[in-house]
DSSP file (Angstrom, degrees, kcal/mol; ACC not computed):
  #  RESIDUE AA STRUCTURE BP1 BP2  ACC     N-H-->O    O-->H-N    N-H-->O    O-->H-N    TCO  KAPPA ALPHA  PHI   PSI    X-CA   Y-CA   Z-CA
    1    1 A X              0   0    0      0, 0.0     2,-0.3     0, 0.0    31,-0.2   0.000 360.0 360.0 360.0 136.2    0.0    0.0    0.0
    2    2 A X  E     -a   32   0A   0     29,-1.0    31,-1.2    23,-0.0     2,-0.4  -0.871 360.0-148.7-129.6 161.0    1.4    3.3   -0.9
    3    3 A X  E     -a   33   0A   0     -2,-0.3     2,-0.5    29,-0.2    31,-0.2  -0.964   3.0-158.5-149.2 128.2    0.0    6.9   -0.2
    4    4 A X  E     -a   34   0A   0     29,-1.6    31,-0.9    -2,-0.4     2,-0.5  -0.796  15.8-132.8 -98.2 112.2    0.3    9.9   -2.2
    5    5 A X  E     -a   35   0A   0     -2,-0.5    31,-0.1    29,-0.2    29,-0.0  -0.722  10.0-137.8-100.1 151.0   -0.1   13.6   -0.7
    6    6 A X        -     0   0    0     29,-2.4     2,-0.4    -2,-0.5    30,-0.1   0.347  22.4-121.0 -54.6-171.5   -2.1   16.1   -2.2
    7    7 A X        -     0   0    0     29,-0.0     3,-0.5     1,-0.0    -1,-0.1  -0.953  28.8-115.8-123.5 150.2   -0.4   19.9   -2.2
    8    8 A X  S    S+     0   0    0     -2,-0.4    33,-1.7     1,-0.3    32,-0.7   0.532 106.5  63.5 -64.0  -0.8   -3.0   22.8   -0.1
    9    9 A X  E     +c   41   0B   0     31,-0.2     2,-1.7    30,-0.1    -1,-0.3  -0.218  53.1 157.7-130.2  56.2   -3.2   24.3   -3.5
   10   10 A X  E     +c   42   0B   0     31,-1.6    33,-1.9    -3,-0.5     2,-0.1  -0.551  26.0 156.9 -71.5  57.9   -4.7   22.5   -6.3
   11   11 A X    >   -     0   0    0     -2,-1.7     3,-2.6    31,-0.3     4,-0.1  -0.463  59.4 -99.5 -76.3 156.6   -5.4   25.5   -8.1
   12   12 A X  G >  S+     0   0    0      1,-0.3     3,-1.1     2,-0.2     4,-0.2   0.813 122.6  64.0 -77.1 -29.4   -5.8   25.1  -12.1
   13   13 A X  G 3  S+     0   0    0      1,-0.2    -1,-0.3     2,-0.1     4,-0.1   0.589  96.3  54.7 -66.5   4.0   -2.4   26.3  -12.4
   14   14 A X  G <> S+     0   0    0     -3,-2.6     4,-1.4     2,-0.1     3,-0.2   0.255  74.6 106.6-121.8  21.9   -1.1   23.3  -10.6
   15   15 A X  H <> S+     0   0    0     -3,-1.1     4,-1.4     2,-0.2    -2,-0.1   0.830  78.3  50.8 -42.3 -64.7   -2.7   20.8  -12.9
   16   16 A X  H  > S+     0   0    0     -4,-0.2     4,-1.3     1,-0.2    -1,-0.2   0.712 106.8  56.6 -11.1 -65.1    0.4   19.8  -14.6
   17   17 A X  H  > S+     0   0    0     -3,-0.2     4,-0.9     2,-0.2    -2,-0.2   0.810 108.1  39.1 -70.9 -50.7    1.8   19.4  -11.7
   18   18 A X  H >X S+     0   0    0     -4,-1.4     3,-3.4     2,-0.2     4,-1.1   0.995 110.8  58.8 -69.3 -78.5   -0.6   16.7   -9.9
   19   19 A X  H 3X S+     0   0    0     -4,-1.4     4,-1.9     1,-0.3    -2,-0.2   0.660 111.6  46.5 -21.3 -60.9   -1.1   14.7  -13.1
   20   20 A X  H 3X S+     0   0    0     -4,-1.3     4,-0.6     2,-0.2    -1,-0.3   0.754 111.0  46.2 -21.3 -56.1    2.6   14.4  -12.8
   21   21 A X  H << S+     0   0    0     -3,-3.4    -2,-0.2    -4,-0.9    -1,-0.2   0.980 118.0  45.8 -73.4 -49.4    2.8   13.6   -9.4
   22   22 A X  H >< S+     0   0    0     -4,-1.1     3,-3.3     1,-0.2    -2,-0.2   0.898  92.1  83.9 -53.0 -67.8    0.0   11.0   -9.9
   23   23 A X  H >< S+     0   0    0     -4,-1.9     2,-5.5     1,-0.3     3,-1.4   0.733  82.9  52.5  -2.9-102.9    1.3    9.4  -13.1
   24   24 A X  T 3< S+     0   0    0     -4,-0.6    -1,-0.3     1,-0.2     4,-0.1   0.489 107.1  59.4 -52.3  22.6    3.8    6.9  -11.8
   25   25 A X  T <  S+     0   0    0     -2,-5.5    -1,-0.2    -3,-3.3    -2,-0.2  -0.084  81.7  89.6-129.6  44.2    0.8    5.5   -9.5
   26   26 A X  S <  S+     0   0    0     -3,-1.4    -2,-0.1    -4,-0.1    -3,-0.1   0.990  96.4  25.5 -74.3 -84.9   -1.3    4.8  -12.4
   27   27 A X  S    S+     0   0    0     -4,-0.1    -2,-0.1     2,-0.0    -3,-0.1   0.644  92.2 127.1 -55.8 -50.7   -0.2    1.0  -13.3
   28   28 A X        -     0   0    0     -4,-0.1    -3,-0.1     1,-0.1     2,-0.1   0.229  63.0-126.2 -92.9 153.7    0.9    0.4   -9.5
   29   29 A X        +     0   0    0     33,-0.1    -1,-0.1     2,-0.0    33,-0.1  -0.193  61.3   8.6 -85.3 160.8   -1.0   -2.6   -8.4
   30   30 A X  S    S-     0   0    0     31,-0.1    32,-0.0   -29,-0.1    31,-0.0  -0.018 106.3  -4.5  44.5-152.8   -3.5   -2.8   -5.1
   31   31 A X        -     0   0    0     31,-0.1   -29,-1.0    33,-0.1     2,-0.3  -0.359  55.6-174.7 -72.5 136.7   -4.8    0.0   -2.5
   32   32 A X  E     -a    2   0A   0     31,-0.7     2,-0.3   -31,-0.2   -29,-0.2  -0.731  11.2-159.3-109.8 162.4   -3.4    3.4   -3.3
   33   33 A X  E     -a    3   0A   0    -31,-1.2   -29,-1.6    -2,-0.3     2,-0.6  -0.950   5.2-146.7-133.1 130.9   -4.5    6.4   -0.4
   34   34 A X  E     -ab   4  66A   0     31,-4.0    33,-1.2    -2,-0.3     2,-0.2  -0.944   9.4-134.3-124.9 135.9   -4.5    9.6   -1.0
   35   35 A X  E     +a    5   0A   0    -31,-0.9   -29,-2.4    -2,-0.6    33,-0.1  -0.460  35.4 159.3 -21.7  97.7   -3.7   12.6    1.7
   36   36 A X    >   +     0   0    0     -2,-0.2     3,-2.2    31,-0.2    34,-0.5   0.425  44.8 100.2-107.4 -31.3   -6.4   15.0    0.9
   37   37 A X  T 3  S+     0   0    0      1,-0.3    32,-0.1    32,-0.1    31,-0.1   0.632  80.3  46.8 -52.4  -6.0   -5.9   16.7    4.6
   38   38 A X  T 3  S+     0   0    0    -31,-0.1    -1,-0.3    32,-0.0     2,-0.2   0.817  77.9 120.1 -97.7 -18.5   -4.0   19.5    3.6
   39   39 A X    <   +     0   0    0     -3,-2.2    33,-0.3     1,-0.2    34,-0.2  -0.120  25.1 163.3 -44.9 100.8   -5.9   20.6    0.8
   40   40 A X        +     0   0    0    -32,-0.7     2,-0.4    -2,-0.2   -31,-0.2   0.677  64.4  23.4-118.3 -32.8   -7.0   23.9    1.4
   41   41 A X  E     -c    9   0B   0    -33,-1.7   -31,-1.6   -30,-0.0     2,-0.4  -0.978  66.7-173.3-139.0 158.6   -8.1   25.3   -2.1
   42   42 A X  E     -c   10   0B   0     -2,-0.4   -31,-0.3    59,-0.4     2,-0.2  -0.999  12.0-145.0-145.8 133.1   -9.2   23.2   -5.2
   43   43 A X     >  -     0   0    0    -33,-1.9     4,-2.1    -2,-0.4     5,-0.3  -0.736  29.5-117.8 -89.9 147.3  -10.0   23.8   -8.8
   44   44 A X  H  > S+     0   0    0     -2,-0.2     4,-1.9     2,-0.2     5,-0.1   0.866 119.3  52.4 -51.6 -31.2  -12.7   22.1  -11.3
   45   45 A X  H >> S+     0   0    0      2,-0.2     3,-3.4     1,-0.2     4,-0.7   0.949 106.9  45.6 -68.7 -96.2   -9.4   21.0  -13.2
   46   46 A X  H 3> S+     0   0    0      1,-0.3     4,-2.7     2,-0.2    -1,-0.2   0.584 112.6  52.2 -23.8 -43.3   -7.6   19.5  -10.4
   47   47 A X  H 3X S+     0   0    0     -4,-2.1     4,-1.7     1,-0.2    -1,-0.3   0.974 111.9  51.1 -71.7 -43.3  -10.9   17.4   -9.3
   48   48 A X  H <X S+     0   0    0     -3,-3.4     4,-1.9    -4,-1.9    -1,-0.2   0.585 105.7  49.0 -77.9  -2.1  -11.1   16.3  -12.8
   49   49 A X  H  X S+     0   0    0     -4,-0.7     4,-2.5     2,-0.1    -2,-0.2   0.921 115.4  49.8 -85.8 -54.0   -7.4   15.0  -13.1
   50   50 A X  H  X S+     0   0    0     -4,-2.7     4,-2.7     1,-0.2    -2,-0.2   0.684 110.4  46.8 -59.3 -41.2   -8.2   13.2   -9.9
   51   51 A X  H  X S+     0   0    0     -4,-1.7     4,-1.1     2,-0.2     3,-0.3   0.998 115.9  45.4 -50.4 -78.8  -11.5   11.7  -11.2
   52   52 A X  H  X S+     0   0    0     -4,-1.9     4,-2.5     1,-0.2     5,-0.3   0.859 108.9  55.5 -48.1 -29.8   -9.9   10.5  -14.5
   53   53 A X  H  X S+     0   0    0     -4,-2.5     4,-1.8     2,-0.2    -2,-0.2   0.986 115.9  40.7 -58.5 -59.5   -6.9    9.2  -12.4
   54   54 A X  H >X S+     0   0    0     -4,-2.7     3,-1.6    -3,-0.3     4,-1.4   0.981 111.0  48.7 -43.3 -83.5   -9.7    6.9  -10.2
   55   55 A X  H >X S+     0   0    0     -4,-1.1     3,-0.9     2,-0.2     4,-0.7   0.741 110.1  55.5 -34.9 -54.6  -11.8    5.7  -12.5
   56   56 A X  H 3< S+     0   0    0     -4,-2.5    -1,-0.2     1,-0.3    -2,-0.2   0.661 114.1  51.9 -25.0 -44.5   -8.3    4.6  -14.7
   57   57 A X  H <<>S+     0   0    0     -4,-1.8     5,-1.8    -3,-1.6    -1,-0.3   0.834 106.1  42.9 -37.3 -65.9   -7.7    2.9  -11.6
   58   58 A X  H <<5S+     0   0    0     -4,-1.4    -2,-0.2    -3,-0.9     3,-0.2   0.471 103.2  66.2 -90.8   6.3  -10.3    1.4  -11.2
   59   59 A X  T  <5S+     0   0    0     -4,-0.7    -1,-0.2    -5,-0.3    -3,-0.1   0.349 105.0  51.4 -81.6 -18.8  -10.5    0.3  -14.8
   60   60 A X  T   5S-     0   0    0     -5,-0.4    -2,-0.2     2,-0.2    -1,-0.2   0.658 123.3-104.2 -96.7 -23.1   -7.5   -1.6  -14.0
   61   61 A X  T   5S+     0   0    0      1,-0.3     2,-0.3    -4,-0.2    -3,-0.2   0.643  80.9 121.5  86.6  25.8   -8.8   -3.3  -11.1
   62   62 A X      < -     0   0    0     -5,-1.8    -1,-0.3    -8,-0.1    -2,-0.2  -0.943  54.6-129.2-112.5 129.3   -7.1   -1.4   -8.6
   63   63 A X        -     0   0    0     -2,-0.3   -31,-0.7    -5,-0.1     2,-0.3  -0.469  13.3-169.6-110.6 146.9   -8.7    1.0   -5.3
   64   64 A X        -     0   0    0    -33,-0.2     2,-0.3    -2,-0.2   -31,-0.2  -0.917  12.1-169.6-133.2 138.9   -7.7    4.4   -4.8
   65   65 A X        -     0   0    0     -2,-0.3   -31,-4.0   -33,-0.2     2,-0.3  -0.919  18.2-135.6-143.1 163.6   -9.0    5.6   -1.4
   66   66 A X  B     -b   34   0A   0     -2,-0.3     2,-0.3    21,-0.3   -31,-0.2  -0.831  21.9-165.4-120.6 131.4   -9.1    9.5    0.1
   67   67 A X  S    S-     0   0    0    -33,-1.2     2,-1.5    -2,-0.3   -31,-0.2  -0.538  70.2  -5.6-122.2 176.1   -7.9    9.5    3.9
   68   68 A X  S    S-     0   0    0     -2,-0.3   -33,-0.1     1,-0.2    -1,-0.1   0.134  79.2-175.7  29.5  24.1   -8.7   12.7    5.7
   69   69 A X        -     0   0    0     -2,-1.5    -1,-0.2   -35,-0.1     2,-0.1  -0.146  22.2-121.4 -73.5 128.0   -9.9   14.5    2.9
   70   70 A X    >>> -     0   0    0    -34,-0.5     3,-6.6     1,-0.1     4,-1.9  -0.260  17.3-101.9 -89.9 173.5  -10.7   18.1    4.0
   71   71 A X  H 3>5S+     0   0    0      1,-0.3     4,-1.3     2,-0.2     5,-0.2   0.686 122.1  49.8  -3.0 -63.5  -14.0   20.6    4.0
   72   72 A X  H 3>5S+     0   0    0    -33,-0.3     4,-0.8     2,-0.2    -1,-0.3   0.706 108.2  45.5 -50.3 -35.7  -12.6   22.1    1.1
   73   73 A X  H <>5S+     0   0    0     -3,-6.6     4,-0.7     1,-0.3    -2,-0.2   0.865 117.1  44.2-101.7 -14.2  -11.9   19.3   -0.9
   74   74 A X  H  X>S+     0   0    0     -4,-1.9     4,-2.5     1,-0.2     5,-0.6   0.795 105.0  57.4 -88.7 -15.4  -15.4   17.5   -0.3
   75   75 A X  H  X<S+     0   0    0     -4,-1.3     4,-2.5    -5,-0.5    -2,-0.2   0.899 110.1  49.2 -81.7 -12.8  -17.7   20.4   -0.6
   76   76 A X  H  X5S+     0   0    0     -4,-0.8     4,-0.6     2,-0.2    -1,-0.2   0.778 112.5  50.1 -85.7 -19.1  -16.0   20.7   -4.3
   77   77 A X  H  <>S+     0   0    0     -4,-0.7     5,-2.9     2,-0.1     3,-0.2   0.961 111.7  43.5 -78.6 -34.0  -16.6   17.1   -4.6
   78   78 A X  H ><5S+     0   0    0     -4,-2.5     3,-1.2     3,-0.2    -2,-0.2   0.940 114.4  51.0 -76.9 -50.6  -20.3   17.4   -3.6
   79   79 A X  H 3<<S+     0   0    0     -4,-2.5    -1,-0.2    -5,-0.6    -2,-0.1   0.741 113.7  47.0 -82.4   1.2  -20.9   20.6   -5.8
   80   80 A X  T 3<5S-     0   0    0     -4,-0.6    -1,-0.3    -3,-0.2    -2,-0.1  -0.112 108.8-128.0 -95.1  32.9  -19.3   18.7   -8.8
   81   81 A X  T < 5S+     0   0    0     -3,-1.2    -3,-0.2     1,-0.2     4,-0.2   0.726  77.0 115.3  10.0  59.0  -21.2   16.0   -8.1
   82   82 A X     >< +     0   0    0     -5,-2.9     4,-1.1    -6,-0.2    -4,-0.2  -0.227  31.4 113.2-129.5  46.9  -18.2   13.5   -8.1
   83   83 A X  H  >>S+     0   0    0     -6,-0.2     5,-5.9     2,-0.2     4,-1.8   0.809  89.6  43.0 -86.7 -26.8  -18.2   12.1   -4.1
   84   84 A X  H >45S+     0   0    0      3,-0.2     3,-0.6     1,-0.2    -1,-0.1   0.975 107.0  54.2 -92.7 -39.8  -19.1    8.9   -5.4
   85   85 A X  H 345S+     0   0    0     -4,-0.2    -1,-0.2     1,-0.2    -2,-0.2   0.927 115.1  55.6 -36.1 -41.8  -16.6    8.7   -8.6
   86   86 A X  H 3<5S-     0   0    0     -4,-1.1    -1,-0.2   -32,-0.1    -2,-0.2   0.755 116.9-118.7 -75.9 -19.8  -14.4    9.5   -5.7
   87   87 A X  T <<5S+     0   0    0     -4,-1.8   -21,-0.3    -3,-0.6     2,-0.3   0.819  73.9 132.8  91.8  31.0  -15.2    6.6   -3.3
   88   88 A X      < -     0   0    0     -5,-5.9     2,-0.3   -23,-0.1    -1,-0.1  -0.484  48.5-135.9-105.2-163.4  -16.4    9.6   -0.8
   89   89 A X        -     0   0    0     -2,-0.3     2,-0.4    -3,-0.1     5,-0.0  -0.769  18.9-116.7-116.0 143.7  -20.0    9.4    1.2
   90   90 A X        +     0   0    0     -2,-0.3     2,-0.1     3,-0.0     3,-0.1  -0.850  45.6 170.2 -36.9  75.7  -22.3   12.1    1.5
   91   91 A X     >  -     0   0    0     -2,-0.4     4,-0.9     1,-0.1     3,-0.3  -0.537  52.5 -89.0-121.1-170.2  -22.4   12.7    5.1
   92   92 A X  T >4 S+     0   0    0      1,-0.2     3,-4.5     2,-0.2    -1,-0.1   0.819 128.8  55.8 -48.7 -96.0  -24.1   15.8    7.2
   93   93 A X  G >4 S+     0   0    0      1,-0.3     3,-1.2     2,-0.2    -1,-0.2   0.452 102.9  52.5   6.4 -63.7  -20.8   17.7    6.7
   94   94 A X  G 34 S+     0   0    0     -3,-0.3    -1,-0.3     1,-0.3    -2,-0.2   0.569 105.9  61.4 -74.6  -8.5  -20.7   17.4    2.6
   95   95 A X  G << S+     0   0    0     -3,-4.5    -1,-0.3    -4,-0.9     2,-0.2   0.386  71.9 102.8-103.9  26.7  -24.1   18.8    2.5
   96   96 A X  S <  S-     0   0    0     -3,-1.2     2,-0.1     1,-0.1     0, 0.0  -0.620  77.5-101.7-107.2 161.3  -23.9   21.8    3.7
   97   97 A X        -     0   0    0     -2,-0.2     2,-0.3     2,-0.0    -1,-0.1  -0.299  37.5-177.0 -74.5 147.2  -23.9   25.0    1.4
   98   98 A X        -     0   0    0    -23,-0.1     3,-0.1     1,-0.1    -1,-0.0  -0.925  21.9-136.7-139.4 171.9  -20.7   26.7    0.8
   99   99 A X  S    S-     0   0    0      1,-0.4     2,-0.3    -2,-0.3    -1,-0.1   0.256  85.5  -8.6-111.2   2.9  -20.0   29.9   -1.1
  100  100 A X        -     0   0    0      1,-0.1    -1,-0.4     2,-0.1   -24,-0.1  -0.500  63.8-171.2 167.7 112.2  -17.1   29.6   -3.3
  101  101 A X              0   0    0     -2,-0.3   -59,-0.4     1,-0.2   -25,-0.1   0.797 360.0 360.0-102.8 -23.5  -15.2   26.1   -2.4
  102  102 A X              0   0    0    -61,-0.1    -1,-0.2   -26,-0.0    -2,-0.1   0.586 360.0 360.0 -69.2 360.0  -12.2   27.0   -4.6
């Protein structure tokens, strides 16, 4: 089992960058986790390298799980409707209204 952390800034200028970081754990075989607990801002981009990176995953037969993912980074999954592409639950927390989760 291996575990990747996120960066606090997944802003669409750092797109590049995660796809990058992500890359050589593409192919890698069994449970991946990723560090979401620093994540302090997030872009539609960034959620959608992450998506394609799961689903690719899981296309493969392989689990990607989200440890500690924070406020921030679910309320952008719940207003992109992708908590379950992610392997998240809904819970009270993720349903509450936010104003600007990036």
């Amino acid at each position: 089992m291996s575990t990747v952390a996120l960066l606090q800034d997944l802003g669409i200028e750092t797109t590049s960058e995660l796809k990058q970081q992500l890359a050589p754990h593409l192919g890698q075989g069994g449970e991946l986790r990723v560090d979401a607990s620093e994540v302090s801002r997030i872009h539609t981009a960034a959620m959608q390298v992450l998506c394609a990176f799961v689903l690719a995953r899981q296309q493969a037969g392989h689990t990607t799980v989200f440890d500690n993912a924070t406020a921030t980074f679910l309320d952008a999954a719940r207003l992109l409707g992708v908590l379950r592409t992610l392997g998240l639950e809904a819970t009270p927390d993720t349903t509450r209204s936010v104003e600007n989760a990036a």
